[in-house]
LOFIMI-974534 format. One record per residue (C-alpha): residue number from 0; residue in three letters; x, y, z. Coordinates in Angstrom, 2 decimals. Example, Ala and Ser with C-alpha at 12.3 -4.5 7.8 and 13.67 -1.06 7.14 Angstrom:
BEGIN
NODE   seq   type         X         Y         Z
NODE     0    ala     12.30     -4.50      7.80
NODE     1    ser     13.67     -1.06      7.14
//
This chain:
BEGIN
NODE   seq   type         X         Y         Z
NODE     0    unk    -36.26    -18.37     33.30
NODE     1    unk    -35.61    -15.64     30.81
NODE     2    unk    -37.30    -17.24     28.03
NODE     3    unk    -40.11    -16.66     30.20
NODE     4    unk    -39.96    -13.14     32.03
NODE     5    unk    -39.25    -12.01     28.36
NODE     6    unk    -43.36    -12.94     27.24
NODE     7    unk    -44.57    -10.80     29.96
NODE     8    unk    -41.66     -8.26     30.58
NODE     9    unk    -40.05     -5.63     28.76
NODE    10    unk    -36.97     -5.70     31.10
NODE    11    unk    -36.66     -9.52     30.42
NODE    12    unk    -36.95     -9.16     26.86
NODE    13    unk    -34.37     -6.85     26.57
NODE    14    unk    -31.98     -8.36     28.62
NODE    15    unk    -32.57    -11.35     26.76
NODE    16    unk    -31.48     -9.71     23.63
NODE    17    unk    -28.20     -8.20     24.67
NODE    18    unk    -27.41    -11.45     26.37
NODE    19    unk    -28.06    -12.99     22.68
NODE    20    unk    -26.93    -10.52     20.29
NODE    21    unk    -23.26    -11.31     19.30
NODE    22    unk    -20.00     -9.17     20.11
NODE    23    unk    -18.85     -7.23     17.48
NODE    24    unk    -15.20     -6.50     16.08
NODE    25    unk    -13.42     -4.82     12.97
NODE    26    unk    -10.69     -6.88     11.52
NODE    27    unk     -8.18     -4.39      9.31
NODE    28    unk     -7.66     -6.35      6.22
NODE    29    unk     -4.55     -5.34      3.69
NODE    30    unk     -5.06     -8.35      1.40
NODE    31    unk     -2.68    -10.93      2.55
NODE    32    unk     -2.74    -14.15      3.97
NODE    33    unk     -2.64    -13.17      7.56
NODE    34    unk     -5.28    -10.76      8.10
NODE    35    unk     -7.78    -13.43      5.90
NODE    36    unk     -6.88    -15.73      8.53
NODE    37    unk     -6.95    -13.62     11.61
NODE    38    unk    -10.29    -12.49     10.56
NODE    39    unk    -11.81    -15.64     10.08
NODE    40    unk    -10.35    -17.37     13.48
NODE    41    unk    -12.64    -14.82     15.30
NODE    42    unk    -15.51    -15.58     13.30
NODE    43    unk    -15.09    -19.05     13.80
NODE    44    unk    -15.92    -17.87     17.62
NODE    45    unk    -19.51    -16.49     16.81
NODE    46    unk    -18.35    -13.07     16.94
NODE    47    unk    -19.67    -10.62     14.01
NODE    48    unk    -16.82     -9.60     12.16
NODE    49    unk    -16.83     -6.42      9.57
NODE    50    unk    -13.31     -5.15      7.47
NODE    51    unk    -11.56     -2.30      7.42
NODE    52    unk     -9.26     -0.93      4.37
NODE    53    unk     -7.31      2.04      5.11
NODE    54    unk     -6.37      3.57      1.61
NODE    55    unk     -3.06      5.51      2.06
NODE    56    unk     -2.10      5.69     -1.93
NODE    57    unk      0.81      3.56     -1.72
NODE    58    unk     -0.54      0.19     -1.64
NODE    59    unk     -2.10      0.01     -5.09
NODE    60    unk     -0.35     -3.24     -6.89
NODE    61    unk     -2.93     -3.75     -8.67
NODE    62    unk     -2.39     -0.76    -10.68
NODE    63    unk      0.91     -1.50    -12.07
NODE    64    unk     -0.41     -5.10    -13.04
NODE    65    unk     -2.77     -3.09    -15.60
NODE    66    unk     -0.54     -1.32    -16.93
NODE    67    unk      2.45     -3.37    -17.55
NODE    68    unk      2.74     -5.73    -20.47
NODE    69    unk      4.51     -7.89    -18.54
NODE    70    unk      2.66     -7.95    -15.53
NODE    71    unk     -0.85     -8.42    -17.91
NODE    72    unk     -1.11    -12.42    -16.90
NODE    73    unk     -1.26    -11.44    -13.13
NODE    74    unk     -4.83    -11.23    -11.45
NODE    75    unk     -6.25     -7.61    -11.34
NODE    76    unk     -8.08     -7.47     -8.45
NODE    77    unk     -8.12     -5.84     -4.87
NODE    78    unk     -6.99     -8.16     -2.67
NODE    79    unk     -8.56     -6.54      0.15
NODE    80    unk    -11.89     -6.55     -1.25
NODE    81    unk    -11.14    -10.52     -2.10
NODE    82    unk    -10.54    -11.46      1.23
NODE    83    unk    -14.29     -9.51      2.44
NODE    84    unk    -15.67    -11.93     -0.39
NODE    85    unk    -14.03    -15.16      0.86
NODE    86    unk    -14.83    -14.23      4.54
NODE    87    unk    -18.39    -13.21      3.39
NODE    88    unk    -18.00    -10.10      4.90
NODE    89    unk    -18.92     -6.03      4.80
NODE    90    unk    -15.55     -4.10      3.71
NODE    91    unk    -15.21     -0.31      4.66
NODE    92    unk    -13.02      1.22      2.70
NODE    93    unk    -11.38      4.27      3.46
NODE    94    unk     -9.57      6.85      2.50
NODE    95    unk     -6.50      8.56      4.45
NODE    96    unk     -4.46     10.28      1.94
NODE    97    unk     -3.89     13.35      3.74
NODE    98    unk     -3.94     12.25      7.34
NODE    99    unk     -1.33      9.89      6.13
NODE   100    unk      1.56     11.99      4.93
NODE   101    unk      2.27     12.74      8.02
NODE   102    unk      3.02      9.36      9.08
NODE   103    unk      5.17      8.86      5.68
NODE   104    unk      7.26     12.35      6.32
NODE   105    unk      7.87     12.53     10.00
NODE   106    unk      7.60      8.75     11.41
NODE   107    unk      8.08      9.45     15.39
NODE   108    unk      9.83      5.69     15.36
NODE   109    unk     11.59      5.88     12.15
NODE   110    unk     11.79      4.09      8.72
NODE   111    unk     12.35      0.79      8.68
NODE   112    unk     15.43     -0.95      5.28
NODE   113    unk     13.68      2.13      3.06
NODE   114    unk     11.10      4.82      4.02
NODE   115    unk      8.76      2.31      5.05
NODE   116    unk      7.44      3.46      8.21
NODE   117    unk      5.64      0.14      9.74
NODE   118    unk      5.85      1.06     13.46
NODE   119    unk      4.08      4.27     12.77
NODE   120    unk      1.84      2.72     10.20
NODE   121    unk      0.59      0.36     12.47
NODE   122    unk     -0.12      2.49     15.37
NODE   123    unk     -1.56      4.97     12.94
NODE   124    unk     -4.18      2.45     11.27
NODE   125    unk     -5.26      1.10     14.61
NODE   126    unk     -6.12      4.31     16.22
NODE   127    unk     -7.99      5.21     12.96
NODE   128    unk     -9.53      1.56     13.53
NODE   129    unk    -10.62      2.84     17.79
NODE   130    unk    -11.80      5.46     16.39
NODE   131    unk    -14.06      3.43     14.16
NODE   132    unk    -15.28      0.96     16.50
NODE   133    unk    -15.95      4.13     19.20
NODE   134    unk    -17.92      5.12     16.38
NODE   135    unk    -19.91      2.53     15.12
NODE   136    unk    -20.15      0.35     18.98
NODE   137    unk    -17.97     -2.20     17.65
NODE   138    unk    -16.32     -4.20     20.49
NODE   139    unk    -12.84     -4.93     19.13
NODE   140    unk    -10.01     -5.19     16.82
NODE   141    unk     -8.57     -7.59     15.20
NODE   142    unk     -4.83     -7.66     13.42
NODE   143    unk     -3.07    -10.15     11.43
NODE   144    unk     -0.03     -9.47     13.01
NODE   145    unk      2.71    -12.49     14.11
NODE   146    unk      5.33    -12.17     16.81
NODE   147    unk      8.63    -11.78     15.29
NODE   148    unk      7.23    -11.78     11.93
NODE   149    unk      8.47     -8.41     10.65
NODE   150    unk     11.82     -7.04     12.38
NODE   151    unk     10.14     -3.07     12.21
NODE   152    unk      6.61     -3.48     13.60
NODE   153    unk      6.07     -7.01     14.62
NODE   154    unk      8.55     -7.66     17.71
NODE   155    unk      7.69     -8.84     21.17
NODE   156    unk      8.81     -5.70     22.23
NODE   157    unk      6.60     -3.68     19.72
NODE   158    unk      3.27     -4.78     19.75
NODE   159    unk      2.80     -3.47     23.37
NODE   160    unk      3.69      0.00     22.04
NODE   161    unk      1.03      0.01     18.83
NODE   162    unk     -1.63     -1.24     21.49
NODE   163    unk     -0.78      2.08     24.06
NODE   164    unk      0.03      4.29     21.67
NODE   165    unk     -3.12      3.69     19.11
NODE   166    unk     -5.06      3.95     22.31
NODE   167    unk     -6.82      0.45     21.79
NODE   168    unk     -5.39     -1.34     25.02
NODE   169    unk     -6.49     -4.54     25.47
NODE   170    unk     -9.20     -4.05     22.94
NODE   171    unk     -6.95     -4.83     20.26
NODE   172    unk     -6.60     -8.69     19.58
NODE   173    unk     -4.03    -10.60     17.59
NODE   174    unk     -5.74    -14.33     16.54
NODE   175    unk     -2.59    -15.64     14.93
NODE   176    unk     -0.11    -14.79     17.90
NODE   177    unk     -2.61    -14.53     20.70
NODE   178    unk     -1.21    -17.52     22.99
NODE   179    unk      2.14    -15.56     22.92
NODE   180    unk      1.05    -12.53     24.34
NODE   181    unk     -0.83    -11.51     27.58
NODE   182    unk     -5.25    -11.77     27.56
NODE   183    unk     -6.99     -9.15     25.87
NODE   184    unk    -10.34     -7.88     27.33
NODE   185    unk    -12.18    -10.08     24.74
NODE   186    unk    -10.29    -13.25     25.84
NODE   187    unk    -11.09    -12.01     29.81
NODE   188    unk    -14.77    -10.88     29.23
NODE   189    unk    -15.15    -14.80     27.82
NODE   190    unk    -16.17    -13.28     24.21
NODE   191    unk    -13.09    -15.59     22.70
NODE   192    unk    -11.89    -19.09     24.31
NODE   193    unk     -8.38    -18.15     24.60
NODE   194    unk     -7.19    -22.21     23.83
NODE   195    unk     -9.32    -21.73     20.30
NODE   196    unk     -6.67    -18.84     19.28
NODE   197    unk     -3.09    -19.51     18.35
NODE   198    unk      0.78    -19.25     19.10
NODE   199    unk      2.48    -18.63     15.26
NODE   200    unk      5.75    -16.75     16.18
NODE   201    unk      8.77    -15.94     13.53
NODE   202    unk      9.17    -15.70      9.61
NODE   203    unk      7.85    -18.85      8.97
NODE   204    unk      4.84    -18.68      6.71
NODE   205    unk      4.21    -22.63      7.50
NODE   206    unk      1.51    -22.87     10.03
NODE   207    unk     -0.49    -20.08      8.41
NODE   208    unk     -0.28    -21.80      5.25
NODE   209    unk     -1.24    -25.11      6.96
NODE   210    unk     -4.54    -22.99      8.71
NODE   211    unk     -5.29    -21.74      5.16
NODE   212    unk     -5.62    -25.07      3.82
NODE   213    unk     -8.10    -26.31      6.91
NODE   214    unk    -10.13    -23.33      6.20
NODE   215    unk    -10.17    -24.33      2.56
NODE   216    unk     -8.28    -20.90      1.47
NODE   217    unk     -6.98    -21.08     -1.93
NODE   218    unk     -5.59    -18.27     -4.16
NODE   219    unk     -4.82    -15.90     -1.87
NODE   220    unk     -2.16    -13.33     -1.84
NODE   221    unk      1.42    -14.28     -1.63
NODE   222    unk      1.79    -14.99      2.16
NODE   223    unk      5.26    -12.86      2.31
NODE   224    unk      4.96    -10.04     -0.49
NODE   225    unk      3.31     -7.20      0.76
NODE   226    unk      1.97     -4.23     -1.42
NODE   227    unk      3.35     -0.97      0.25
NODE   228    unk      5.74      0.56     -1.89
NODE   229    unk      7.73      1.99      0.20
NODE   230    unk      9.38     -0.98      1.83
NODE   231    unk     10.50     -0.63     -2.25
NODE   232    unk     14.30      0.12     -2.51
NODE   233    unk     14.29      1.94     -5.65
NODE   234    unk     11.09      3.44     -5.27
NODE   235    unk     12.05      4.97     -1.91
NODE   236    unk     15.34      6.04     -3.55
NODE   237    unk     12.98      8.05     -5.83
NODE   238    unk     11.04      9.39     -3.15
NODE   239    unk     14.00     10.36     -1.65
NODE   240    unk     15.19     12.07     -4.65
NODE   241    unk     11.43     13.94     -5.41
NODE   242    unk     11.87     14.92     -1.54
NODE   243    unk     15.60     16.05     -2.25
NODE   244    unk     14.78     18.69     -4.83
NODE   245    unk     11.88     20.09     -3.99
NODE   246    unk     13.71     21.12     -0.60
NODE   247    unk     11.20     19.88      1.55
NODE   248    unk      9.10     16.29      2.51
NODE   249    unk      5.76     16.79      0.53
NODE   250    unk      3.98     14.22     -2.12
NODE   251    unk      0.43     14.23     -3.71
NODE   252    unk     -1.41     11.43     -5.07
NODE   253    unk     -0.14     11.87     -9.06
NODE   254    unk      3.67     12.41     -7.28
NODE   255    unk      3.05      8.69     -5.82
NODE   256    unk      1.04      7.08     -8.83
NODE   257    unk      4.35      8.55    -11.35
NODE   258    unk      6.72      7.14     -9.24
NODE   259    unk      5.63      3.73    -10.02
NODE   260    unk      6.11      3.89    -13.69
NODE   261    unk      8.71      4.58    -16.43
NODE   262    unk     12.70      4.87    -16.13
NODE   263    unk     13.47      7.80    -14.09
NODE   264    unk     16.85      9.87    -14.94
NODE   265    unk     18.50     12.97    -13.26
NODE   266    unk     20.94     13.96    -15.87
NODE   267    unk     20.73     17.91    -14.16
NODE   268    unk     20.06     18.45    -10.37
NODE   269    unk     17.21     20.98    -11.49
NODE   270    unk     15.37     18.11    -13.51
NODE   271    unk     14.79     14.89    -14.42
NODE   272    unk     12.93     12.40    -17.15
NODE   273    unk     10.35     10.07    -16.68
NODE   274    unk     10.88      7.73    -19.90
NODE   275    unk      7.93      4.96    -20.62
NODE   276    unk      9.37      2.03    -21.20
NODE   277    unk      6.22      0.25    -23.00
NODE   278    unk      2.81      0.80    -24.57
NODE   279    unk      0.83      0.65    -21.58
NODE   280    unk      3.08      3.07    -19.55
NODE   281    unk      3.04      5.76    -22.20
NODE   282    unk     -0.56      6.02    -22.74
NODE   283    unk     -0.56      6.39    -18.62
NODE   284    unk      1.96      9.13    -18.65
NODE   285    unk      0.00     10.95    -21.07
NODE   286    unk     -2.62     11.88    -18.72
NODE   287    unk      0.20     14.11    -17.36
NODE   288    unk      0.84     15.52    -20.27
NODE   289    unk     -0.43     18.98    -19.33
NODE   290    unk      1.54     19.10    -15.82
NODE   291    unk      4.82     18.29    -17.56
NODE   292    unk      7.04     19.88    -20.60
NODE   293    unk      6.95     16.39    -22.33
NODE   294    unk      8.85     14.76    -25.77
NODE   295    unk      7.84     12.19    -28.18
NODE   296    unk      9.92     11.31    -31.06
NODE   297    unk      8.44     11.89    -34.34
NODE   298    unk     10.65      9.85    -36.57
NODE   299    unk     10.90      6.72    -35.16
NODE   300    unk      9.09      5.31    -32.56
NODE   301    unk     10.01      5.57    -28.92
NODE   302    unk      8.97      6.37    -25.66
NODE   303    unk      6.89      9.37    -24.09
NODE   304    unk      9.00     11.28    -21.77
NODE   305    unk      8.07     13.54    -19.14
NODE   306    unk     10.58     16.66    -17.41
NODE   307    unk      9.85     17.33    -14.36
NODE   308    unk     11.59     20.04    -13.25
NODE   309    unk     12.77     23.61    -15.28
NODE   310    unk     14.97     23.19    -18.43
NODE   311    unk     16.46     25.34    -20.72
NODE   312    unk     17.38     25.03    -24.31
NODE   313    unk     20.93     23.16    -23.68
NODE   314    unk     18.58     21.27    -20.97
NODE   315    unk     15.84     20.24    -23.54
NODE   316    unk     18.26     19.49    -26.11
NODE   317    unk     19.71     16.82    -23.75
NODE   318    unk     16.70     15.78    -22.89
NODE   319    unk     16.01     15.28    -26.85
NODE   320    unk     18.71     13.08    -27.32
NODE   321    unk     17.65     10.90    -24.34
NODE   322    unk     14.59     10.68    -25.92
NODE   323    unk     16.29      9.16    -29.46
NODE   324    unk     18.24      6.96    -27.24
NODE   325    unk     15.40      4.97    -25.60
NODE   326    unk     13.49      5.15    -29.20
NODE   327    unk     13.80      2.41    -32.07
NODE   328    unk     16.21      5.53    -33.43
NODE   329    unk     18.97      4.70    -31.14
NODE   330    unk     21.54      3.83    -34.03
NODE   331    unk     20.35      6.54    -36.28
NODE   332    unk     22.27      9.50    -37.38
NODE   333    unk     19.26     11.80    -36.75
NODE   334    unk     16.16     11.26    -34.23
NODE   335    unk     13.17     14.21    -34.82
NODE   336    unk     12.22     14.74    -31.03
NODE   337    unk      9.26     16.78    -30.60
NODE   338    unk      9.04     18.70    -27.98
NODE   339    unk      5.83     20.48    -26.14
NODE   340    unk      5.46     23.23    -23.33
NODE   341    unk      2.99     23.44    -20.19
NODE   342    unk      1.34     25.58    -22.54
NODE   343    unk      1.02     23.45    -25.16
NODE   344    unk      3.66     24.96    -28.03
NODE   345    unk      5.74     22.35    -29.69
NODE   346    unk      8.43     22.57    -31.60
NODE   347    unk     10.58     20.07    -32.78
NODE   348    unk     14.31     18.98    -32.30
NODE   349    unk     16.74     17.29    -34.84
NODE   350    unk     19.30     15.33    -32.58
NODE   351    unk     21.98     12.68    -32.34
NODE   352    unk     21.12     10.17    -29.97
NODE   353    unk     23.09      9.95    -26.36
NODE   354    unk     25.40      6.94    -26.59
NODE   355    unk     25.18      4.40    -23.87
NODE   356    unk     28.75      4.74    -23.10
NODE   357    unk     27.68      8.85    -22.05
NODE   358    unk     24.86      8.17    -19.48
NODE   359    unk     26.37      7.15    -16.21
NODE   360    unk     25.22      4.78    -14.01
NODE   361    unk     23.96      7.67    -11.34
NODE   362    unk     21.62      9.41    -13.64
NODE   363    unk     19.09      6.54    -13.27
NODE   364    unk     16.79      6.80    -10.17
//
């Protein structure tokens, strides 16, 4: 027998070790419900499972919780990295910023409701994923993804397409939807027992909700939110917009983290105001401070506001008496607004604040 040959043979021993060592795959884990569960349906199979976290700058809810009064009771965590600790497993985490944006400004399948580019984003993060596992001699991948479960990315008709176009063929395994679709190579090689995998097809959150609770999964992330902001209405509108006057499709990392907070206003088509609407968001903003011509009122208290954009004096002064009108000065004759350059000179503006009735409903973003 093997057992055997191994204690006098090299050749046996090795053989014996391949034929023991487990098959390895990389799950790509977001931080919901579905990739915990796809994830840990493979596991339950024997088969060593590692995470993957592709960081594009978008998904970062966690970050708003922190700074938002009224988001303070929500949990501040990374959901991805709380899914690794409930599965017990290693987490890469990695960052693809740049190699991103080109998914985000020239989708080759489109956006889906807003400028949320899921069939892209998909094929994009599973290539990056075959490229890890070519890598690291990883085996396969694993998605969370459901027939008929998102009407962009997750159609019958669609999950062929990320599979040839990421490159990862039949390497690429869905747990929760398996039963639906034709055998992967893992399911053929006899890795996974095809019957131990499921069928989940549609919207319905039900049967992974019901697998959740047989695994004993409690606390996870809400089974249909999602953290990508741009399947966001207004804050692909003001993508759209930062796009729109610049002239051209380009974003950095502080253009997506700014979108996220204050009230955003285009009174002028050559600028606009990013007002904080709280505590939290103005001590944010002011680490922008120095990129931005930026006014704080001085006689009452009020909001930090940022201009992005060029102004001149009639600009600033309407920019002034925005500022009064989102301060505790609203109803005051007079509102001191100070106002300070990129360069850092201030000077300060007496103004009458804007009345409600004179900012119309298409200056806000």
């Amino acid at each position: 027998c093997v057992l055997c040959a191994s204690a006098v043979n090299p050749f046996f021993e090795q053989l014996h070790s391949a034929m023991s060592e487990p098959r390895k795959a990389v799950a790509l884990i977001s931080g919901g419900l579905d990739s915990l569960l796809a994830a840990r349906v493979v596991m339950e199979q024997g088969v060593h499972v590692e995470g993957i976290n592709f960081f594009t700058g978008f998904c970062v809810e966690g970050h708003t919780h922190a700074i938002r009064k009224k988001d303070r009771a929500r949990p501040k965590r990374n959901n991805a990295l709380w899914v690794a600790e409930q599965l017990g497993i290693k987490l890469h985490m990695i960052d693809i910023i740049e190699e991103y944006k080109q998914v985000v400004i020239n989708p080759k399948h489109g956006y889906g409701a807003n400028l949320n580019p899921c069939l892209d984003c998909k094929i994009f993060m599973v290539n990056k994923a075959r490229e890890w596992i070519d890598a690291n001699s990883f085996d396969f991948i694993i998605t969370g993804e459901v027939i008929g479960q998102r009407p962009k990315s997750q159609r019958r008709d669609t999950m062929p397409v990320v599979a040839r176009d990421s490159g990862a063929g039949n390497r690429l395994v869905r747990p929760l939807c398996a039963r639906k679709l034709p055998p992967t190579m893992p399911e053929q090689e006899g890795w996974l027992d095809r019957d131990r995998l499921h069928d989940f097809n549609g919207r319905s959150r039900k049967p992974q909700m019901a697998l959740a609770r047989q695994f004993g999964f409690e606390d996870y992330a809400q089974p249909a939110g999602g953290c990508c902001f741009l399947t966001d209405q207004q804050y692909s509108v003001k993508l759209a917009d930062l796009w729109a006057t610049r002239g051209k499709r380009e974003y950095d990392l502080d253009d997506i983290m700014l979108l996220k907070v204050g009230r955003h206003l285009r009174p002028r088509p050559h600028f606009k105001l990013i007002i904080g609407r709280e505590e939290g968001e103005n001590r944010f903003m002011e680490g922008y401070r120095r990129r931005f011509v930026y006014l704080l009122p001085l006689s009452h208290t009020g909001p930090l506001v940022l201009l992005d954009g060029e102004a001149d004096s009639d600009d600033l002064e309407l920019a002034a008496r925005l500022t009064a009108r989102f301060s505790h000065g609203r109803d005051a004759e007079r509102v001191t607004v100070e106002v300070t350059g990129k360069d850092g000179a201030a000077r300060t503006l007496e103004v009458a604040p804007l009345p409600a009735t004179e900012i119309p409903a298409e200056w806000y973003l």
